[in-house]
N, C-alpha and C positions, 0 to 999 in steps of 0.2 A: 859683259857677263861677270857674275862676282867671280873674285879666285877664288879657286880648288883648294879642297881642306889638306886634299893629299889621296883620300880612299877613295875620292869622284865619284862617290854613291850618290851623294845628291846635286851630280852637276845633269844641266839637261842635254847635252852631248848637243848641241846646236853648235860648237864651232870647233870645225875638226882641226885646226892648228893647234887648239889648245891642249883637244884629246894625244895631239901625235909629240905635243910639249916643245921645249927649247931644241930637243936636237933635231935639227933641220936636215930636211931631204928634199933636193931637187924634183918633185914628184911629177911636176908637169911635163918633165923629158924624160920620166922616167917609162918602164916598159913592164908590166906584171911580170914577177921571174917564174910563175907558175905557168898560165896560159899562153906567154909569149905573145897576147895580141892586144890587149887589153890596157890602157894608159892604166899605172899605178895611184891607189888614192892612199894608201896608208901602207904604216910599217905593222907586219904579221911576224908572231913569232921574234920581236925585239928587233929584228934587223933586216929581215924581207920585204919588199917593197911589189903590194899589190894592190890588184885591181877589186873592187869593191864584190865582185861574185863570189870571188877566190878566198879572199880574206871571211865572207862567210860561211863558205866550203871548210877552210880551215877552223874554223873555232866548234864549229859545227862537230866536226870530226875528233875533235878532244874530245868535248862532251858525250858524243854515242861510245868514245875509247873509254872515257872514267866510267862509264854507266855500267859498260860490257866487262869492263876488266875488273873491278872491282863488284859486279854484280848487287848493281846500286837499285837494281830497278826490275820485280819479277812480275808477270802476267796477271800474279794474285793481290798485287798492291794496291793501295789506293792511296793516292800520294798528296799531301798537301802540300802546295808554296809557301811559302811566308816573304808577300807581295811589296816590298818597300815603295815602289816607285820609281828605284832607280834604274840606271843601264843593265846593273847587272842583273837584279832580279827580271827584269822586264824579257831581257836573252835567255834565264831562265823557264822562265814563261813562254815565251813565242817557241823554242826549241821542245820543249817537254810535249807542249798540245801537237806541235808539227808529227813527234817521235810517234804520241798516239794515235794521229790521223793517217797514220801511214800504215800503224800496226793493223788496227780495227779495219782498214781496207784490203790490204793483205790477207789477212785473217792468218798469218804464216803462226805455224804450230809452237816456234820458240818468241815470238815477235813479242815486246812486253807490252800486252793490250789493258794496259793501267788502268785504275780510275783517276781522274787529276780533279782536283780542287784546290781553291786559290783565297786564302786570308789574310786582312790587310788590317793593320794593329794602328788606330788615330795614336797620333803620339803628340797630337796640338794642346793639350794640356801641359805634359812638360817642359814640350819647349817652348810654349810662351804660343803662338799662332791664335787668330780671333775666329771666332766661327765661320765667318764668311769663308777663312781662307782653308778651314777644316772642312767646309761641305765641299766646296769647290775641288779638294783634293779627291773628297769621297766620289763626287761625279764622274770626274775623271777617270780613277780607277775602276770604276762600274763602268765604265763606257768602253775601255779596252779589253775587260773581263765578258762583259757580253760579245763583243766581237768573237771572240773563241769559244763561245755559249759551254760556258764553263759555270759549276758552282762559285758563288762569292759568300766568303763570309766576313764580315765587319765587325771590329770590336773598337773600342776607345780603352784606352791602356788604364784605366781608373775601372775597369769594370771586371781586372785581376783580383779586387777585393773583393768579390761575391755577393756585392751586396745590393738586396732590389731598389734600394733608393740609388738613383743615379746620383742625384747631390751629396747625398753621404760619400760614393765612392767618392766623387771627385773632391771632396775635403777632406779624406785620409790621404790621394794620393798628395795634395798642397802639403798637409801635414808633415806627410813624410820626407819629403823633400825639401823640403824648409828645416827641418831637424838635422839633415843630411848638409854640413859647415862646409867639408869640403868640396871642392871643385869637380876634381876626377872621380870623388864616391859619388856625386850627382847623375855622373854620365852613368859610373858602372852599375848605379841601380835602376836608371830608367831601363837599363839592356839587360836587368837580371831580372826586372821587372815583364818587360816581352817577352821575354822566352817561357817565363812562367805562365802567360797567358797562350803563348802560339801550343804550348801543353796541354791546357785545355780546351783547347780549340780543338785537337786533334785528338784527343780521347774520348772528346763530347762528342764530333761528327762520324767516329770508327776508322779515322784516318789511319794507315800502317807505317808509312813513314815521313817525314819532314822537309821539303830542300829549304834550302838556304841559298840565295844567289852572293853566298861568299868569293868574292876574286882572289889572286894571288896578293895583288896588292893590299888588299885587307887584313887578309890573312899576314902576309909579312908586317902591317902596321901594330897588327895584335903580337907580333912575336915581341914586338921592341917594346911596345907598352908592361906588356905581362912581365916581359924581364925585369924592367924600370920596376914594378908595382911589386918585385918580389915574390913572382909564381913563378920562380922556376924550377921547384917541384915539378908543376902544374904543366908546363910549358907543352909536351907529347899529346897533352889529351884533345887539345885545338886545332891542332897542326894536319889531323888525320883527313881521309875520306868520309869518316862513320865514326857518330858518338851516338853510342846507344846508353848513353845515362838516362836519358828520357822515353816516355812510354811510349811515344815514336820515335825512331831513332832517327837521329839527324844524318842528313849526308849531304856531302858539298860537291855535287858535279861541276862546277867552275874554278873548283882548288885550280888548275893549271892553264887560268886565265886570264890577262892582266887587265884591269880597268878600263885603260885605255883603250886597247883591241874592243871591247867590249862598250864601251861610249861612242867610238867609230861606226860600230854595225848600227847602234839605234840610230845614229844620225844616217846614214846612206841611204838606208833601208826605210827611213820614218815611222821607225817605233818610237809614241808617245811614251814620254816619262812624265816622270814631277819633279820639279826642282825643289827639295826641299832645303829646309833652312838647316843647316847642321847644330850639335851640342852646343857652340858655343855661349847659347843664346841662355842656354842654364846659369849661370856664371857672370860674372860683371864683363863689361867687353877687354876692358885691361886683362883679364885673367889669363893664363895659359896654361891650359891640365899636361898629367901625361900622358892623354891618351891623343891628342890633337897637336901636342909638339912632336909625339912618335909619328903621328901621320904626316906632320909636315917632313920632317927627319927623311922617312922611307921616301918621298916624295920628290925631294932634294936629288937623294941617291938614284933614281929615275933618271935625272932632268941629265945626271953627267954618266951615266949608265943605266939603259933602259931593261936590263937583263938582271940585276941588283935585289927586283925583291922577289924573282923566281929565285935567284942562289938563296936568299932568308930563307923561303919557304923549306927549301930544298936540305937546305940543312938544318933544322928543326927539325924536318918530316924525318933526320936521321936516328932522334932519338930513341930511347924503347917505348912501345906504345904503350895503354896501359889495355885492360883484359875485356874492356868498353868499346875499344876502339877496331871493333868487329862485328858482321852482320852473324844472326845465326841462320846454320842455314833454313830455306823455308822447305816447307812440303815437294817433294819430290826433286827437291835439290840435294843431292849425294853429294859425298865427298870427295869421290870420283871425277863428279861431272864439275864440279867445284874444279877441279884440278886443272881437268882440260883445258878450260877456260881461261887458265891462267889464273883465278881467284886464289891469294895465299890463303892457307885451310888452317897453317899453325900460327899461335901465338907466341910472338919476342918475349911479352911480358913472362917472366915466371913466379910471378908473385901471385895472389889473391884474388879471385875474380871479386871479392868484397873491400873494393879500394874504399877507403875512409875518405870521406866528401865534407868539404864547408857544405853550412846549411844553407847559407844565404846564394853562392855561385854556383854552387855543387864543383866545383873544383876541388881533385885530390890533393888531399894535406898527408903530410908523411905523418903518420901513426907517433912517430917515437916522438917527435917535438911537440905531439899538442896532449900529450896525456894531462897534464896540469888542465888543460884549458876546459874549461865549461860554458856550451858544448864546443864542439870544433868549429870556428871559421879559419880560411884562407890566411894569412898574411894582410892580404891586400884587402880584402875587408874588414880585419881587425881594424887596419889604421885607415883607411878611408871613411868607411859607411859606420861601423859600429864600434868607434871610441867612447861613443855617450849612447848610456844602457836604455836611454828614452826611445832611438832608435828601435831597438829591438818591438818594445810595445805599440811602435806604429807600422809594422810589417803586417802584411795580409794573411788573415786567418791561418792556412793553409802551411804557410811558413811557420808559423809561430807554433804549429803543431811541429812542425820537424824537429826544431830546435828543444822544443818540451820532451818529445819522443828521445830525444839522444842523451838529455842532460838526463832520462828517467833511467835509460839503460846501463850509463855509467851509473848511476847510484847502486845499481842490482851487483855490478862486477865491482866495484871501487878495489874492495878487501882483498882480490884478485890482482891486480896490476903490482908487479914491480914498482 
């Protein structure tokens, strides 16, 4: 099997050595420490050594905790996936349909009897894949999607340009990315480019909110990158449960799940994934970005402690959030009953619920440093993606409106700014 990039999103979880990594446990004398009866197959929890029911007992039970406790997930929802392929999304997936087939049989009065639908973004234009191996992904995932007779929706990441010729989209997306020199703006705009699209997907279909089968270890590979890349501004708005910058707001019920535990259960259990090819294939093979040295980095810190990128997570997750990074509440959700629950009702942040956003990441930029700038991006976009102004004129419609819209508004207040 190839090596792991580090995030193990696109490993097929077929060899569970490699899921439970270098540090080694005796597992075939070992004894589940949960059920006491059960031979141990993996390490739960970084350092518990279980048997295959239990270790899904366990992850299982995070996920209903981040849902309940943060109140990820209410009755009136209709919830889209954003379906990768991988372990993670895939646990995403199998957990979420399980949570609703249990509600809807139930029929219990607080039970969150959700809508679920499921959208899976081709990304084989960027990264280089031939069609054979783009339909063959599509089958696949239509094949595990129907098993849960779940809605599927399909898009190919060139079709974020709106536009009805398919061959035109697909030669702005070449364009774009051919304009785009360096290495790591290549990745950061194929993934700024998905998320713009999993947006419209879920505006278009009246979707309410987002998941994302974000892991801990993802998440902690994002914290060292974004450092590296110079958001750390930025760094709180990621880190969260819930980013409601978008018209559905995003939420990561797998924040406190690590890769691996989550590679493990698809393989036990034989949830089908895809092995997909990872970023590097954007890039010459000699290249090393910083977003795939940060994952090997986190990766590393794994192999000699398995607990390493929960503390990232965990200390990130310490900083202030920003005014985003809260659900509101819904229809006959009180503040009250918010309470009970354990749901926090106040915000850390004290600043602005109108955080100033790059146009191109929508990551917040601090106000006072970018007054000069016209319009606002990031840091990390300035010097990645949009050092050469060509760039900007091969962004998708929609973008190119934001950026016009912000540079129009400063021009109204300029005579106003210190």
């Amino acid at each position: 099997m190839a090596a792991c990039a580090g995030a193990c999103d696109g490993c097929s979880a077929g060899d569970a050595s490699h899921a439970i990594g270098d540090r080694r446990l005796d597992i075939a004398r070992s004894v589940c420490m949960k059920c006491k009866e059960e031979a141990a197959v993996a390490l739960a929890n970084q350092t518990e050594p279980m048997c295959a029911q239990c270790l899904r007992s366990s992850i299982l039970g995070k996920f209903k905790t981040v849902l309940n406790t943060h109140a990820l997930v209410s009755a009136q929802d209709r919830i889209l996936l954003g379906f990768s392929g991988g372990p993670s999304s895939r646990v995403a997936l199998e957990f979420l349909a399980e949570i609703r087939s249990e509600a809807l049989a139930s029929r219990a009065l607080n039970a969150p009897g959700f809508g679920l639908g499921v959208v899976f973004i081709d990304e084989g234009l960027a990264i280089g894949t031939s069609r054979e191996e783009r339909s063959r992904a599509v089958d696949v995932v239509e094949k595990i999607v129907s098993r849960l007779e779940l809605p599927l929706v399909v898009r190919r990441l060139e079709e974020v340009f709106d536009d009805d010729n398919q061959e035109d989209c697909a030669t702005q997306l070449k364009n774009l990315l051919d304009s785009v020199k360096d290495g790591t703006g290549k990745e950061d705009i194929v993934e700024i480019l998905r998320m713009e699209l999993l947006e419209q997907v879920a505006k278009k279909e009246g979707y309410t909110k987002l998941v994302l089968g974000l892991s801990t270890t993802r998440i902690a590979a994002r914290v060292v990158s974004a450092t590296a890349k110079g958001q750390g501004f930025a760094l709180a708005a990621g880190v969260q449960y819930v980013d409601s910058r978008w018209h559905a707001p995003v939420v990561l019920p797998l924040r406190d799940c690590a890769t691996k535990e989550l590679a493990l259960l698809c393989h036990f259990f034989h949830l089908e994934t895809l092995f997909l090819r990872n970023f590097s294939t954007l890039v010459e093979p000699s290249a090393s970005t910083i977003n795939s040295l940060c994952s090997n980095f986190v990766f590393t810190l794994r192999e000699d402690n398995s607990s390493r990128d929960h503390t990232i997570v965990r200390t990130a997750g310490k900083l202030t959030p920003f005014s985003f990074n809260h659900l509101a509440p819904s229809n006959g959700d009180s503040r009250s009953m918010r309470k009970r629950r354990g749901v926090k009702t106040e915000l850390s942040n004290s600043g602005s619920n109108m955080e100033a956003l790059c146009v191109l990441c929508r990551a917040p930029v601090d106000g006072r440093s970018q007054l000069e700038d016209d319009p606002r991006y990031c840091r990390s976009c300035t010097l990645q993606i949009v050092d050469d102004s060509k760039v900007c004129n091969l962004l998708p419609r929609h973008i190119q409106a934001r950026r016009a819209g912000q540079a129009w508004m400063k021009s109204q207040i300029e005579e106003f700014l210190l």
